[in-house]
VEXBALUM-227477 format. One record per residue: residue in three letters; x, y, z of N, C-alpha, C in turn. Coordinates in pm, 1 decimal, m for minus. Atoms other than C-alpha are relative to their C-alpha. Last residue first. Example, Ala and Ser with C-alpha at 12.3 -4.5 7.8 and 13.67 -1.06 7.14 Angstrom:
<pts>
PT;residu;n_x;n_y;n_z;ca_x;ca_y;ca_z;c_x;c_y;c_z
PT;Ser;m82.0;m119.0;m6.0;1367.0;m106.0;714.0;m77.0;109.0;73.0
PT;Ala;89.0;m119.0;0.0;1230.0;m450.0;780.0;90.0;120.0;0.0
</pts>
This chain:
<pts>
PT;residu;n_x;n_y;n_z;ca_x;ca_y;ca_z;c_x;c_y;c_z
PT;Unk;m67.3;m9.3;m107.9;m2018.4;524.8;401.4;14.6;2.7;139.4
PT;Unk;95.3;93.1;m106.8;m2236.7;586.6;162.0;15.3;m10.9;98.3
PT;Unk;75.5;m63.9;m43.6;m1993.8;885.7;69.8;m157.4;m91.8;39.5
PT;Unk;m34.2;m19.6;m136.8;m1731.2;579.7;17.6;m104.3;118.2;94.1
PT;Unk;m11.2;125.0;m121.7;m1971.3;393.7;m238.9;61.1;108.2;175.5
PT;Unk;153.4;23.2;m47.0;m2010.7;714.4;m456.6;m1.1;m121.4;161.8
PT;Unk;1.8;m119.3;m115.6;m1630.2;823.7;m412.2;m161.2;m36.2;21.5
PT;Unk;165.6;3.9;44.5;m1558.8;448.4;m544.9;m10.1;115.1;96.0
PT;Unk;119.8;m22.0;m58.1;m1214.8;456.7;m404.5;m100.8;87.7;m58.6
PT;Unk;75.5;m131.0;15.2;m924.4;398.0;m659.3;m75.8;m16.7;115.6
PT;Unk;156.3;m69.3;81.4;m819.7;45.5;m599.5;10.4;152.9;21.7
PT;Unk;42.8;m152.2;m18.7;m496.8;m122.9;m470.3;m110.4;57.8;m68.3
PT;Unk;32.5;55.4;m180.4;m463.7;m512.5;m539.1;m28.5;154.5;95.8
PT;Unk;86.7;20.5;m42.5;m490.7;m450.3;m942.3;m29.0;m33.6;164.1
PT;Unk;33.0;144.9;m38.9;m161.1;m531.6;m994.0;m151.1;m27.7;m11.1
PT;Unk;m37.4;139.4;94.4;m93.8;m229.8;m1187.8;m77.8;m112.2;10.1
PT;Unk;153.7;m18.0;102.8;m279.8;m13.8;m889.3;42.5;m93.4;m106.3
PT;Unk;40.3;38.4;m74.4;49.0;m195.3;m651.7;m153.0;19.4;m121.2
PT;Unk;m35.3;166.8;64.8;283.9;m120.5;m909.7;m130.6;m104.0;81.8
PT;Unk;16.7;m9.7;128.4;187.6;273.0;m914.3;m11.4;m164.3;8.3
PT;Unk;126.0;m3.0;22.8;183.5;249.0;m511.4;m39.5;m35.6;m132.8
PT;Unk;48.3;140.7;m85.2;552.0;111.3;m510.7;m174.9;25.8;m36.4
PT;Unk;m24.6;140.5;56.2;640.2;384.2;m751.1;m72.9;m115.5;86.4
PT;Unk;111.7;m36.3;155.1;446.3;720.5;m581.6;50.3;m173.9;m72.8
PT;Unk;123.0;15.5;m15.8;640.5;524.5;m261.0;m97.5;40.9;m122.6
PT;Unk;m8.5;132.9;7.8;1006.6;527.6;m429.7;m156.8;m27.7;6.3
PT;Unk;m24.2;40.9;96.6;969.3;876.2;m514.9;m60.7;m157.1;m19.1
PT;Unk;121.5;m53.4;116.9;828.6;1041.1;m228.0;15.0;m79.0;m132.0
PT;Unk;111.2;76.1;m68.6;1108.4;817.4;m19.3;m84.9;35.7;m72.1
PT;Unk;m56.9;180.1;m9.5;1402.4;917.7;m223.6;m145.4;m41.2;4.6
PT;Unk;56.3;2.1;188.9;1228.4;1296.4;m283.1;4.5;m142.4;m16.1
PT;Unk;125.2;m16.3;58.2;1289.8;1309.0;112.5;m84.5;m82.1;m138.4
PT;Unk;52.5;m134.7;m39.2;1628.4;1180.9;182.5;m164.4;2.9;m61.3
PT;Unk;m9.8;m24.1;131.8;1708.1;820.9;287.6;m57.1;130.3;1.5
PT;Unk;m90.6;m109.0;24.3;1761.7;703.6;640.1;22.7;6.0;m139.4
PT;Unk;m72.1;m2.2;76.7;1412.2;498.9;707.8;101.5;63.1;m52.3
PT;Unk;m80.8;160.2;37.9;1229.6;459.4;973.0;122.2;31.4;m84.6
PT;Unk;m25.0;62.8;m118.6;1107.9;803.2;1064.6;101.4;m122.0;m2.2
PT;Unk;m133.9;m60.1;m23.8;1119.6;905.5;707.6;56.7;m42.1;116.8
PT;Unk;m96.5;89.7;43.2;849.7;609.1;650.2;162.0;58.7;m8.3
PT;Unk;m7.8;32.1;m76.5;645.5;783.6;884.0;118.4;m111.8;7.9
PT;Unk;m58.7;m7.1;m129.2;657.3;1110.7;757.0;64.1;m103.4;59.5
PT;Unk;m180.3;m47.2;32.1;631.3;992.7;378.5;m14.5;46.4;121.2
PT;Unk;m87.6;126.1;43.0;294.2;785.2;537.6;148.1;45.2;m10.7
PT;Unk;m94.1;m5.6;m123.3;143.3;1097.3;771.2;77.1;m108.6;m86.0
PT;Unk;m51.3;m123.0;21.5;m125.4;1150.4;498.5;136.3;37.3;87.3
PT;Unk;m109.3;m66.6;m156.3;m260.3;850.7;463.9;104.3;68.5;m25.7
PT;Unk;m73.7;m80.4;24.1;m557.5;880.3;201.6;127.0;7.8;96.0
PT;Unk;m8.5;76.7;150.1;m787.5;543.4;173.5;122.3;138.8;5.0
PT;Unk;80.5;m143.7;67.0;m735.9;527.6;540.5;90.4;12.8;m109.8
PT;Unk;84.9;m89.8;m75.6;m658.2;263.6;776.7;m70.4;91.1;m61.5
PT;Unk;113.9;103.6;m59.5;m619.2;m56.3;535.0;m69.2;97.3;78.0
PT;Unk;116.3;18.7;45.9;m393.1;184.9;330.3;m111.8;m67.2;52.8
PT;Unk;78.2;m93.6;m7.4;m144.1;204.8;607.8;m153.0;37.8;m118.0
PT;Unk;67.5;23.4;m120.8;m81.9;m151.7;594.1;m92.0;155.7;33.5
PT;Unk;100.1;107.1;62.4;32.0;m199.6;237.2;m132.9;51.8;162.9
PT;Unk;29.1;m44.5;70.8;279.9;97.0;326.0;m116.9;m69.3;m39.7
PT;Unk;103.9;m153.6;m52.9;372.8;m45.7;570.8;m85.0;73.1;m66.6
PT;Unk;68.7;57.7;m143.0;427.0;m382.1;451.9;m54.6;116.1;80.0
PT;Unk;141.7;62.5;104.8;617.0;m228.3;131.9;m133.8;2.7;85.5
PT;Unk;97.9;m123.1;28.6;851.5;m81.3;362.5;m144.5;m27.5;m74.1
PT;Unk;67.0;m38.0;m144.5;905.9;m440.3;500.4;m32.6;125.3;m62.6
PT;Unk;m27.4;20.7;m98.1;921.9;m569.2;148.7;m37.6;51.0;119.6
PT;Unk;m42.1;m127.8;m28.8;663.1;m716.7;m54.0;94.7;14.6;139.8
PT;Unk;m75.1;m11.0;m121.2;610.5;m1107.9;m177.0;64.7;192.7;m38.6
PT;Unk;m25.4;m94.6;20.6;279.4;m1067.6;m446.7;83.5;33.2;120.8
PT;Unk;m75.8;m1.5;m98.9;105.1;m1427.6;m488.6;103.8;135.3;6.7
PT;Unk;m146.8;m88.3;23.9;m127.7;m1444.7;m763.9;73.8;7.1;146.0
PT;Unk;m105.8;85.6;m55.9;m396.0;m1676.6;m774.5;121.6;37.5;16.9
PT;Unk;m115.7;79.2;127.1;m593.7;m1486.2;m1029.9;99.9;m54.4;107.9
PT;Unk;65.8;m26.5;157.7;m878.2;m1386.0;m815.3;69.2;m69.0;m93.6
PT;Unk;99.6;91.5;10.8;m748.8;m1513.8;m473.0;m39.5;m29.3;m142.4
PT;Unk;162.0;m27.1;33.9;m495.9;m1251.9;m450.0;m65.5;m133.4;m45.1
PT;Unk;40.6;122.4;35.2;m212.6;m1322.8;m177.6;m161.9;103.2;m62.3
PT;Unk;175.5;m15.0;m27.4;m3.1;m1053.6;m27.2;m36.0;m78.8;m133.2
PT;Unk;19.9;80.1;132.2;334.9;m1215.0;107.5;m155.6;94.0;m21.8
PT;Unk;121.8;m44.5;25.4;508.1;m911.6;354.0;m55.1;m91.7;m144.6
PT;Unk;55.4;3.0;134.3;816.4;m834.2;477.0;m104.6;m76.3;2.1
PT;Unk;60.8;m84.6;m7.8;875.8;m794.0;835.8;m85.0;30.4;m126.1
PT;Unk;m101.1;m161.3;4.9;1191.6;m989.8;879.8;m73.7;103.7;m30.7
PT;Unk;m93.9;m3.3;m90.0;1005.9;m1306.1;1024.9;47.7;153.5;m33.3
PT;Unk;m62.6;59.4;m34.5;684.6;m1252.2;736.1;115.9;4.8;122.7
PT;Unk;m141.9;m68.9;m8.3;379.3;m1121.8;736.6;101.4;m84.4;43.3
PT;Unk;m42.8;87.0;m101.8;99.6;m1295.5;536.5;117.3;63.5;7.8
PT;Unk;m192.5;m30.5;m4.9;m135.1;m1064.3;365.1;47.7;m98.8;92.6
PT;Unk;m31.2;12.1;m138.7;m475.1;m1139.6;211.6;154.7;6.5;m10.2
PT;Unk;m199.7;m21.7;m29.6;m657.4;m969.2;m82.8;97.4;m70.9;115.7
PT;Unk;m24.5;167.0;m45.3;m996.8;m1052.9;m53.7;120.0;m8.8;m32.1
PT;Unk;46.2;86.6;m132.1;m1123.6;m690.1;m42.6;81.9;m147.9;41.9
PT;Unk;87.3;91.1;45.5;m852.8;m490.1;m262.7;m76.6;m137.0;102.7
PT;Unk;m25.9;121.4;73.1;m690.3;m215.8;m89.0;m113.6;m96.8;m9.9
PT;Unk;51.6;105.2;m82.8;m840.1;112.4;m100.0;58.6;m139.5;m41.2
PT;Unk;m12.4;142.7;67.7;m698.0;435.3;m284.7;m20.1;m112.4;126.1
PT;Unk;54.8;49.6;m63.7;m785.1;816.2;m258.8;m28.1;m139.3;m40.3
PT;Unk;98.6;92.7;77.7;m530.9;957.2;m432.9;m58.3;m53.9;103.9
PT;Unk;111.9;9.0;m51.2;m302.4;1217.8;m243.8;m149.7;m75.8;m19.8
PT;Unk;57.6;129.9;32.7;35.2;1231.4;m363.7;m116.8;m26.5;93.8
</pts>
């Protein structure tokens, strides 16, 4: 799973006490409560449109086996492009860069 995906500019996140995660789109007023994996997962996209250490980091954390985590994350991401709050990266734009 290697897509090169950017979250959406005016997107904003508000984290909550247990780690989870409100992200707020402006556009359509949408409100989008994620949980704490979520939150990472939301977060490592902000560093880089490809993170490549994520199923490592979320094995770290998390006691589930491999395919679990590969699984769940290809899903979470899928729901996330849905939303529209995840993007593709514009390869023209990012080789501006």
């Amino acid at each position: 799973m290697n897509p090169r995906l950017t979250r959406k500019a005016d997107v904003t996140s508000e984290v909550l006490p247990d780690g989870s995660m409100v992200l707020f789109d402006p556009t359509n007023m949408m409100a989008y409560p994620i949980t704490a994996s979520g939150a990472v997962i939301w977060e490592a996209y902000g560093s880089s449109p490809v993170p490549v250490r994520l199923v490592e980091d979320l094995l770290s954390v998390y006691d589930a086996p491999r395919e679990i985590v590969e699984r769940d994350l290809r899903a979470f991401v899928s729901h996330l492009l849905e939303f529209g709050i995840l993007l593709p990266v514009n390869e023209d734009e990012a080789v501006r860069r």
